[in-house]
C-alpha positions in Angstrom: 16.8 -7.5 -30.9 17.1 -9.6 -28.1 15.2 -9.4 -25.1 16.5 -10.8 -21.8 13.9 -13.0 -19.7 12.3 -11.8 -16.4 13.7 -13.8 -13.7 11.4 -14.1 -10.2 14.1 -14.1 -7.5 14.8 -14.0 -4.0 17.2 -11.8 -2.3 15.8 -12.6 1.6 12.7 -10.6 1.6 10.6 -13.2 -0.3 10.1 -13.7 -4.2 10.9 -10.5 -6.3 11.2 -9.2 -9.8 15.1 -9.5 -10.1 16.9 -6.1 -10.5 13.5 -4.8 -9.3 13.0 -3.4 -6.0 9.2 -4.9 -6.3 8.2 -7.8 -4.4 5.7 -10.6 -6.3 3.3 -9.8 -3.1 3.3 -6.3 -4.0 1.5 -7.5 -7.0 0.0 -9.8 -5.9 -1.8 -7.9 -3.8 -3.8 -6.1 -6.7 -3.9 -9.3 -9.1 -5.6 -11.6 -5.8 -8.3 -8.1 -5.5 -8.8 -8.4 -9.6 -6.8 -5.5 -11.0 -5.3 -6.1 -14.2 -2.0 -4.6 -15.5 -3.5 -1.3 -16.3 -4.5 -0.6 -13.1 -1.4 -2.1 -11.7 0.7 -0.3 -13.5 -0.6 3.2 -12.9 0.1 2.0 -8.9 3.7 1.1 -9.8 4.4 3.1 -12.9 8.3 1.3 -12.9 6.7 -2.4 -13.6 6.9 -2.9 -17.2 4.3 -5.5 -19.0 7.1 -8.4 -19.1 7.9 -8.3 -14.9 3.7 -8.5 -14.6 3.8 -11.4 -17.3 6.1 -12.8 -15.1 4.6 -12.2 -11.9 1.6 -13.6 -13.2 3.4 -16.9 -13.9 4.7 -17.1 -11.1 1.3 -16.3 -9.0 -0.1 -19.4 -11.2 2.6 -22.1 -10.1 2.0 -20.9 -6.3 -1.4 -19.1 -6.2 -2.4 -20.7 -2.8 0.7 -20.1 -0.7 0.5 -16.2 -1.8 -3.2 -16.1 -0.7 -1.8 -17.7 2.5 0.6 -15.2 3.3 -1.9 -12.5 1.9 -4.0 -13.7 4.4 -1.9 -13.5 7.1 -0.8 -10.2 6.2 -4.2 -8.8 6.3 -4.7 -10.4 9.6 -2.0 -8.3 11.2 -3.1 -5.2 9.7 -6.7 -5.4 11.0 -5.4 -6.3 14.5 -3.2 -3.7 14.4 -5.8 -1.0 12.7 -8.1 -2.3 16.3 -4.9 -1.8 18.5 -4.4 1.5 17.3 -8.5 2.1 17.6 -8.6 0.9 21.4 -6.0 3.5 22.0 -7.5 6.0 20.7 -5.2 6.1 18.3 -7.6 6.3 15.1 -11.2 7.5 14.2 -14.0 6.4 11.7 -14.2 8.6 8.7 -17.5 9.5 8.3 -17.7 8.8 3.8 -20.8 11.0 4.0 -18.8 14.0 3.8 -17.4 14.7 0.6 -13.5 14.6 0.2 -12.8 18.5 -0.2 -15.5 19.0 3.3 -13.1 17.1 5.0 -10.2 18.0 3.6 -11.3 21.4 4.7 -11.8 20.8 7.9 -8.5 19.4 8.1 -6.7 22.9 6.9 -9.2 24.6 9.3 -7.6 22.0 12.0 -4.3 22.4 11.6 -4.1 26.3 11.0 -5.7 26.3 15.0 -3.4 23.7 15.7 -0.3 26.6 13.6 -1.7 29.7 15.8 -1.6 27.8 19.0 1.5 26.9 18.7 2.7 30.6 17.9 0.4 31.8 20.8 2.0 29.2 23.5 5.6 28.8 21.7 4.2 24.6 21.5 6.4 23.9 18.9 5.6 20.1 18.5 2.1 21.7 17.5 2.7 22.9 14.1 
């Protein structure tokens, strides 16, 4: 049986797993935080162990300009996360509540949110 080689390729959008709609930064993303293809693979269930392998490879032949644009990347999201914050536009989630407390409070929300909107006839509330 012959298997056919995983090509890294790009299509404009930076390096990508060819005939793969996964970038090598979307890997790279979990292989520069130290997930290995376990991990990675339940994140992107459609990445089979020879596009990682070659992923991988090609992280190794240019490791530092990834962690370059990784950096960037993460740059832009934290100033845009404070943007959004100085706005108003996003709240601190307090972790000491437990997940199904807040989730709960979030139904709760939204169902006052649901019955004003019926009350008032708001219908971009519901």
């Amino acid at each position: 049986m012959e298997t056919k080689q995983v090509r890294i390729v790009d299509y404009g959008r930076g390096p990508q797993i060819e005939n793969h709609r996964l970038t090598v930064m979307d890997v790279f993303y979990y292989l520069y935080r130290g997930r290995d293809f376990d991990f990675i693979h339940r994140a992107m269930p459609s990445l089979k162990r020879e596009e990682f392998d070659a992923v991988e490879a090609y992280v190794t032949e240019h490791r530092s300009e990834l962690e370059e644009q990784d950096r960037r990347v993460e740059e832009r999201i934290q100033r845009g996360l404070a943007e959004q914050k100085a706005k108003g536009f996003s709240y601190e989630i307090d972790h000491c509540i437990p997940v199904e407390e807040r989730a709960l409070q979030l139904k709760e929300k939204f169902q006052r949110l649901k019955e004003r909107a019926e009350k008032y006839g708001d219908s971009t509330a519901g």
